[in-house]
N, C-alpha and C positions, 0 to 999 in steps of 0.2 A: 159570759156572765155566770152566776151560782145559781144552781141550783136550788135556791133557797128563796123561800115566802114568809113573810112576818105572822106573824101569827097574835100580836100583841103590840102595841104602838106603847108599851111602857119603857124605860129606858136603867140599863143596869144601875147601881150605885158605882160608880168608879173608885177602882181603889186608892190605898194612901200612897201618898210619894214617898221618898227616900225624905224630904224633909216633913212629912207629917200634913202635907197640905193635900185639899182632894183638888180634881181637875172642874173646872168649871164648868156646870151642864148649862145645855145649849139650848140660846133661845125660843121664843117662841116660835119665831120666822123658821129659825136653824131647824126645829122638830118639823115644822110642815113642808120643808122641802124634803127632810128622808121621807117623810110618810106619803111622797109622790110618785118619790123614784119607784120603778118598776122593777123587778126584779127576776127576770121570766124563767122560765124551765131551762138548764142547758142537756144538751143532749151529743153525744159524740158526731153526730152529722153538722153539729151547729159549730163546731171547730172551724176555724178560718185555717186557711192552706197559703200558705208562703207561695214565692215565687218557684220553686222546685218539685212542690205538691208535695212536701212533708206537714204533716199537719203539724199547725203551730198552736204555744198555747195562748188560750183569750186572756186580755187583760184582767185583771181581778180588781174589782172594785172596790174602793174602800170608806169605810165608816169613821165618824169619829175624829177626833181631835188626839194629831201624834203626838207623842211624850216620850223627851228621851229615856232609852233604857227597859222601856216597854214593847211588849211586840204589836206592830203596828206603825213602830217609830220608824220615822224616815231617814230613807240612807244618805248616804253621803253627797249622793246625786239629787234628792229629794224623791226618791220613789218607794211607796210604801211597800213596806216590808211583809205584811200581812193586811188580811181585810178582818174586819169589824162589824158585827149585824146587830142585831137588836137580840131584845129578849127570847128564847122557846119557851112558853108558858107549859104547852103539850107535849106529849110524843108526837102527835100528827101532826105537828109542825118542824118535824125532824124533817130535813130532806132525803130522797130517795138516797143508799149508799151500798157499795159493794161486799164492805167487811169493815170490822173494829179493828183498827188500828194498835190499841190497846187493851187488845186479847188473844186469846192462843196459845197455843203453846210456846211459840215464836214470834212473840210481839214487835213490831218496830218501834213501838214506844212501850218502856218497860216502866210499870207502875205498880205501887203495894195495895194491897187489899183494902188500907185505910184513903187513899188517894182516887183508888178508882171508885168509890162513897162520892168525888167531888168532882173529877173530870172524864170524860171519854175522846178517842181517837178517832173518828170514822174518815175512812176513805170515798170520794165520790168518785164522778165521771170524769177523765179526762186528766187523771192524776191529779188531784187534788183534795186535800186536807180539813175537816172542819174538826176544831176543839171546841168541843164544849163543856163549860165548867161550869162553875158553883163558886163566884170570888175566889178564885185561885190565888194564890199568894205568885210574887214578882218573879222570883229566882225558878218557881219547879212551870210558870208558864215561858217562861225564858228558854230554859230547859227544855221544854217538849217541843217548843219550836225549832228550837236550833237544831234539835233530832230529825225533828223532818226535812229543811229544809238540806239539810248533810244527804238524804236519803230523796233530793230532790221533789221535793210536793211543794203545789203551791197552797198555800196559806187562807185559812179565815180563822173568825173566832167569833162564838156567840157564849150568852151564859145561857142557864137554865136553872131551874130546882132538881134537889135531889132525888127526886122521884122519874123526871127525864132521863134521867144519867142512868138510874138502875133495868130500866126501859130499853135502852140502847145496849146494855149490854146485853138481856135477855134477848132481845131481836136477833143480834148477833149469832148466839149459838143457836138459832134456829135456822140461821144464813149459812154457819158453818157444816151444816147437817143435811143446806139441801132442802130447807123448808123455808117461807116466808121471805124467799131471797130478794134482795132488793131493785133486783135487774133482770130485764126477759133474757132467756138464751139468746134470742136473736142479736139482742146488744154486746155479748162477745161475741158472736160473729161477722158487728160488724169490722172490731179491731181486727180478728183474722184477717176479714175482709181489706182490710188498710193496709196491714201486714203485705200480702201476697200480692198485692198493689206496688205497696212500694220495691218488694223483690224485684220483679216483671219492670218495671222502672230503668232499676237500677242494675238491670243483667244479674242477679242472682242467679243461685242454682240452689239454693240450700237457706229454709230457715229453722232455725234450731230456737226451740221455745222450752225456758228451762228455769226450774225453781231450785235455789240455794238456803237453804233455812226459809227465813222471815221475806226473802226475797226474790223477783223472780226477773226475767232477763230473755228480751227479743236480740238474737243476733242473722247477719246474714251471711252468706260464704259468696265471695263476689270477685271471681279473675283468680280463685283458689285458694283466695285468705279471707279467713272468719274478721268482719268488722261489725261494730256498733250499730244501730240505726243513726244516724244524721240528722236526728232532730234534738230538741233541748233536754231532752230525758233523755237519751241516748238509748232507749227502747229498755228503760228500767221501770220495771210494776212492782207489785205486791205481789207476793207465791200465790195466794190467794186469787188473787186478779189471773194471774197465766195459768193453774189449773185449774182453772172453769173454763179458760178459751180451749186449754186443751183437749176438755171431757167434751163443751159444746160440737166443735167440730167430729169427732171421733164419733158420741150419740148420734149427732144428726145424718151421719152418714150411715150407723147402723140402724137407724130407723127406717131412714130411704132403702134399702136394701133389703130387710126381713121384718120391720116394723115393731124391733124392740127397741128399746129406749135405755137411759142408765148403765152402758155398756163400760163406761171408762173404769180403771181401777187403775191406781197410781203405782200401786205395786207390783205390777204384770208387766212383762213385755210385751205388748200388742201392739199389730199389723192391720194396716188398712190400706187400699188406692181408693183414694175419692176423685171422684170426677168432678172437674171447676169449673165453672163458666162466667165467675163476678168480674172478672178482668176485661170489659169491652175490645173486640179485636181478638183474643186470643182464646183457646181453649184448651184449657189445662187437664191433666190429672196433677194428683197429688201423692205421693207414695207417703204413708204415715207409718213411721215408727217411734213407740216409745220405748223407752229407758228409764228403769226403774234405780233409783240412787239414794243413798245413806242421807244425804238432804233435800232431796225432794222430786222428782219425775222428770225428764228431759222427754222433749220430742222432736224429732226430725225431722222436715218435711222436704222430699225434694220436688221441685217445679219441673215436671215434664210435657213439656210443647205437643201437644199430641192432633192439631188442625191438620185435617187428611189433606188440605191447600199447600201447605208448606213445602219450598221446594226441595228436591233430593240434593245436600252436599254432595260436591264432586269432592274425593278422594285429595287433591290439590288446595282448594277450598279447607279441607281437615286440617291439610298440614302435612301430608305425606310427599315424600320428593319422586320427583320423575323414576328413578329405579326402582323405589317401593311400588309405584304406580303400577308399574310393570309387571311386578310379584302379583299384584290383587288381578290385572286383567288375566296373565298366565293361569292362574287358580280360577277365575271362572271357564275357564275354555277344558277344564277337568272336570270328565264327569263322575269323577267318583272318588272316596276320600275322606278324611279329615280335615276340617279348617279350623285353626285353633285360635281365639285372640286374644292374650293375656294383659293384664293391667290393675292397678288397684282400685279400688271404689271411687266410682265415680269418674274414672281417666275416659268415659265416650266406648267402649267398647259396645253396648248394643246399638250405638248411634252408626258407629264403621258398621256392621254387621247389616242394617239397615242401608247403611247406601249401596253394601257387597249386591242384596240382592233388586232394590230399585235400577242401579247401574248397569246391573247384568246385562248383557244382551240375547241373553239366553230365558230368560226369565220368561217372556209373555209366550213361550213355547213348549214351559217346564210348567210340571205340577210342585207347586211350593208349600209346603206345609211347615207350621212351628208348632212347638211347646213350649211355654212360657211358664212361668210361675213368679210373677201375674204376665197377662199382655201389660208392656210398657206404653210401646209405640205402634199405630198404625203403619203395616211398609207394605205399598203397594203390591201387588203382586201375587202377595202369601195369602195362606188361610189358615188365621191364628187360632190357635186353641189354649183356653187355661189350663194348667192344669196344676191343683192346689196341694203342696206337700205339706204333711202334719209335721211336722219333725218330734211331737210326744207319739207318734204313731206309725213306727219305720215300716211296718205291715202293710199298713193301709197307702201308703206315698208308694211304695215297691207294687201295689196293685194297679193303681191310679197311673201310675209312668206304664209300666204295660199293658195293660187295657188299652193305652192311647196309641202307643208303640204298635201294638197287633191290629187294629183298626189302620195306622198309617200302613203299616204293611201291605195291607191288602186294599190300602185307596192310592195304587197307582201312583206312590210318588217318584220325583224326582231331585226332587230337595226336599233336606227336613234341617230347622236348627232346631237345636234343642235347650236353647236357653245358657242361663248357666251351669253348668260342667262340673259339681259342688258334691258330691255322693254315688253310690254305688249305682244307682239305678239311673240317673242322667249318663254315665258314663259306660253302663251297659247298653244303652240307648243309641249314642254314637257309634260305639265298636260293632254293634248289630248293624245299622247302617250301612256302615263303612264296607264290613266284611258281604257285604250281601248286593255292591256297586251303586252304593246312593252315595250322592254330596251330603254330608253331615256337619253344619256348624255349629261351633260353640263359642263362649266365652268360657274363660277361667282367672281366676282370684288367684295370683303368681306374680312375681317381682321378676322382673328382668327374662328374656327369652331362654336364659342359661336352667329357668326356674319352673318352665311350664311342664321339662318331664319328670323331677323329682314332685312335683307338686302330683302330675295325675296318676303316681304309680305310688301317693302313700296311702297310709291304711284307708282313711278316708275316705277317697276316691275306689282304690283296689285296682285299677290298670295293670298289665304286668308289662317289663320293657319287650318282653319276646310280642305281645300282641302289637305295640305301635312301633316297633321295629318291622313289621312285618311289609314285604311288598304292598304298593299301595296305598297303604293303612294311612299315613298321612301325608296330606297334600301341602298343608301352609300352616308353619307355627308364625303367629305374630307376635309383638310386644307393643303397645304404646301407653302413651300417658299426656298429660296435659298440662301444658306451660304456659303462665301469663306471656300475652302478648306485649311490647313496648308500644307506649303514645308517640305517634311520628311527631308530632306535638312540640312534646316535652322533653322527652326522654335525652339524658345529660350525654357528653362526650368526656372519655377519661380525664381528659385535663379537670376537666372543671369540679368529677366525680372523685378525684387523688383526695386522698386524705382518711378513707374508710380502710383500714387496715384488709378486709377481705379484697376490696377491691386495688391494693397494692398488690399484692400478693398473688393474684391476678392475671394481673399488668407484666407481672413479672416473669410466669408461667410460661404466659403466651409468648413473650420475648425470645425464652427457652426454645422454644420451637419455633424457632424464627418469624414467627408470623409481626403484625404489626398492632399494637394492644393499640393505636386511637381509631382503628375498625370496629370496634366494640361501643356499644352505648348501655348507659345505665337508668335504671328507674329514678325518675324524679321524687322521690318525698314530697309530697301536694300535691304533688301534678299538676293539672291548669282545669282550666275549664272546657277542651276538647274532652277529656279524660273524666270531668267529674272530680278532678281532685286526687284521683289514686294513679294516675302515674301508669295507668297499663288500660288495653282496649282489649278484652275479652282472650279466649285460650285457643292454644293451636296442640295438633298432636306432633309430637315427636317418637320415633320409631326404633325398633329392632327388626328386623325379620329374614326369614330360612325357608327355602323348599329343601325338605331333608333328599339329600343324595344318601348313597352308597358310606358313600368317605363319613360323613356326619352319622350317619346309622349305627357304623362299627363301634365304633366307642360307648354311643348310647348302650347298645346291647350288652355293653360288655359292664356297662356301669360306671362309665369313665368321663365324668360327665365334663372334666378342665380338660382333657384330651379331646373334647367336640367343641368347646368356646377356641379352642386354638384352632378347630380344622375350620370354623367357622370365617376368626379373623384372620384365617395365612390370603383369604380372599380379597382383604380388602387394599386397595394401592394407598395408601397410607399418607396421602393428600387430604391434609382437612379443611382445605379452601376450596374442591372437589365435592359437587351434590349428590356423586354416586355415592348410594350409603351400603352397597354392595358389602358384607363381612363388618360393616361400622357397626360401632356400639351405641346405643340411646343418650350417652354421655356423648357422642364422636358428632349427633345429628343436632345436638345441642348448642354443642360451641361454634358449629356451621351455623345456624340463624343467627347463634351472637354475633359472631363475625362481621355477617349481613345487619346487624343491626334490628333484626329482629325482635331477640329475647336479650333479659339481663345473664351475664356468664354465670352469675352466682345461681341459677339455676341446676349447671351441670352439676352441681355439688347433691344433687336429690338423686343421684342412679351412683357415685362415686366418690371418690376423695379427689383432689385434687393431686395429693401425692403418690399412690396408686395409679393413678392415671398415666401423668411423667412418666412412671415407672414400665409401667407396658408397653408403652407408646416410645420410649427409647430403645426396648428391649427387642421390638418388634423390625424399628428400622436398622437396628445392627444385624437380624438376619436377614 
């Protein structure tokens, strides 16, 4: 229902028709059933929830006697197209709303200075729309309707006098300021709150909350691809509407924390972990990042599982094959060293890292120590420490790392990660380690395993190759990253999948290399309902990885970095229906689950080309 209470039991004048005629006001009976209906408060908790727990939107009631060509007139189906209220005599009988519609700099409904004398836009709860005018003429109420509903709002309309109208837009820029707002903070949090609900749902990892002009826009990242919300908005607001959730949350977490308030600024990039706990069953942090943009603030938020209950992935469970498996037990039975694990944003690397040292068996005999910036995740074992780098303040972060560094020193460790591997002083961090007989792991921001040593020896970082060519100095360079899984489900078999040009070409590939292209399965488009519709069940890792010898060393030191990917892959037996991923490439471990039926092929295309590939991969079995 609307948010809206009568305020007056008079009833507008109805305007003229295209032929000159008015509509016929309603009888007496007709007046005293509207003046019965109830019309209660609606509130974002009063949303009714679908069979899936997306919240749907409530029916909207409607007033009035339809007429075609009016808005209000009934569709094709017989269902009204807008609703219809009675009179607002007052302002105080405006209903509560979030912003004017038809103000700002970037209005969704664009109006002249003489026009908005006669009508206003306000936005309420729940996505939805009320005009109110002053006998608007047919064509520009026509007009504003069709605006919204293009911009998906659902619909009412009441009149008022010209003195409501001017009311409404002063309210406004006292709403836009932050003053007299029409809605507690708590009411955008509870959208967050709905939000991060339906992430947690629907296996998110990522919700990105972002305004475009006049507009703004909830999306999720779910199996590795950004989609819409799934409901009838498709998680579209008002710019208006998404940064206030944005500042909401952000404020309310710098209150909780130092107890100042008003923290948000659109124009800043600002950093936050908030701690979450509205999700029954789970308990979350929240890693907040915003993004400051030429149309309007973007925020990120990623969803990290952080219940010290949770159990530890086995390394197989990831995604990693028996040989790799191998590499990570080998690498914990050393006590000393560099462990490196390279991947792009977001590919699970502090998650391996976390089970490196839950798994151990060495662990509950070792002293574990980390630095983090921030702690993400609770891992059994260790004894996490924050430690916050300024990056406007390279002094004070270069303080901050060694202060924490010379205290681990001298508390007896045995392992230390040091988070991620991003700067001079993480990276002197490790190399002090390492050279002085501690395990030291990291993470590092690197494409492909070929990439992890030109990555820590640029200016950046500051490595040189003579220190990680050194004896000992490293133990285990890794690579991984993360690949939708296939719905055992759904997921098509070539035949049925021919006709995608990507996926001919393929088919054809694999032929080349003798293998058999109907071992391969493809992603459904819909999926089913095992799947939810998208065709894939959650991500697995796929791999690179090296314990650097002698033979691989050479080359590194000398700078010869294609001379070390060749001494890498002269090791691998060159069977790709073969789990040993021994010398294979991240592309090589890829089209092995395809094969299996796993993953989609068109995957392997994110590490390589498909024609480059052919190309090595023939060049290799003719030596």
């Amino acid at each position: 229902m609307w948010p809206f209470k009568k305020t007056d039991e008079r009833t507008s004048r109805p305007p003229a028709t295209s032929t000159g005629t008015r509509r016929s006001a309603p009888n007496r009976t007709h007046r005293a059933q509207i003046r019965e209906q109830a019309l209660p408060e609606f509130s974002v908790a009063d949303r009714p929830a679908s069979n899936d727990g997306v919240l749907a939107t409530p029916e909207i009631p409607f007033r009035g006697n339809p007429e075609p060509g009016r808005a209000g007139a009934l569709g094709s189906a017989g269902i009204p197209r807008a609703a219809e209220f009675d009179h607002i005599a007052t302002y105080g009988g405006v209903p509560k709303f979030i912003s004017v519609l038809s103000a700002g700099d970037k209005p969704i409904v664009e109006l002249t200075r003489q026009e908005k004398e006669r009508v206003a836009v306000i936005e309420l709860a729940g996505r939805k729309a009320l005009v109110v005018h002053a006998q608007l003429e047919a064509t520009l109420l026509d007009s504003i309707t069709g605006t919204l509903r293009a911009n998906k709002f659902g619909l009412a309309i009441a009149t008022a006098e010209a003195p409501v109208i001017s009311e409404i837009y002063s309210a406004g820029v006292k709403t836009e300021t932050g003053s007299g707002s029409g809605r507690k903070k708590t009411e955008f949090m509870q959208s967050v709150n709905e939000w991060i609900s339906y992430a947690v749902r629907n296996r998110a990892t990522d919700v990105h909350l972002e305004v475009l002009g006049s507009k703004g826009v909830v999306r999720f990242r779910v199996d590795g691809q950004m989609e819409h919300m799934r409901a009838d908005h498709e998680g579209r607001y008002t710019s208006t509407f998404i940064e206030r959730c944005m500042a909401s949350l952000f404020n309310n977490d710098q209150m909780a924390k130092s107890g100042s308030d008003s923290m948000f600024e659109k124009d800043q990039f600002l950093y936050c972990m908030v701690p979450y706990n509205e999700v029954p069953g789970h308990t979350l942090k929240l890693r907040y990042q915003s993004i400051k943009g030429n149309e309007g603030p973007k925020v990120v938020l990623r969803l990290l599982h952080v219940d010290e209950n949770l159990p530890t992935l086995g390394f197989e469970e990831l995604g990693y094959a028996p040989s790799q498996i191998k590499l990570w037990k080998q690498a914990m039975d050393t006590p000393s060293g560099m462990v490196a694990i390279a991947g792009v944003t977001g590919s699970g690397k502090s998650t391996t890292l976390k089970s490196f040292i839950e798994l151990n068996p060495n662990t509950p005999t070792s002293n574990v120590l980390t630095i983090e910036d921030p702690v993400e995740y609770p891992i059994r074992g260790a004894h996490q420490v924050p430690v916050q780098r300024d990056l406007s303040n390279p002094e004070e972060s270069s303080r901050r790392f060694s202060e924490a560094i010379s205290a681990f020193m001298r508390g007896d460790p045995d392992v230390v990660m040091v988070g991620e591997i991003r700067d001079r002083f993480s990276a002197n961090a490790a190399q002090q380690l390492a050279e002085t007989g501690h395990m030291a792991l990291g993470t590092v921001h690197a494409h492909l395993l070929s990439g992890i040593v030109p990555r820590l020896v640029n200016s950046e970082i500051g490595m040189t190759r003579q220190i990680l060519t050194a004896p000992n100095m490293v133990t285990l360079f890794a690579y991984q990253a993360l690949v939708p899984k296939l719905c055992p489900q759904c997921s098509q078999t070539t035949e049925e999948a021919m006709g995608d040009w990507r996926i001919n070409d393929i088919a054809e590939n694999v032929r080349k290399l003798g293998l058999d292209p109907t071992r391969l399965r493809w992603k459904r488009i819909g999926g089913c309902a095992h799947c939810n519709g998208r065709g894939t069940l959650g991500l697995g890792v796929v791999a690179e990885m090296l314990m650097p010898d002698e033979e691989w060393l050479r080359p590194i030191r000398e700078g010869l970095d294609t001379d070390a990917v060749h001494v890498y892959r002269s090791r691998s037996n060159r069977d790709l229906m073969d789990e040993d991923m021994t010398g294979k490439s991240v592309f090589e471990h890829t089209l092995f689950k395809a094969l299996h039926g796993q993953v989609d092929a068109r995957q392997c295309s994110a590490f390589d080309t498909w024609h480059r590939f052919m190309q090595h991969h023939s060049n290799a079995v003719r030596k």
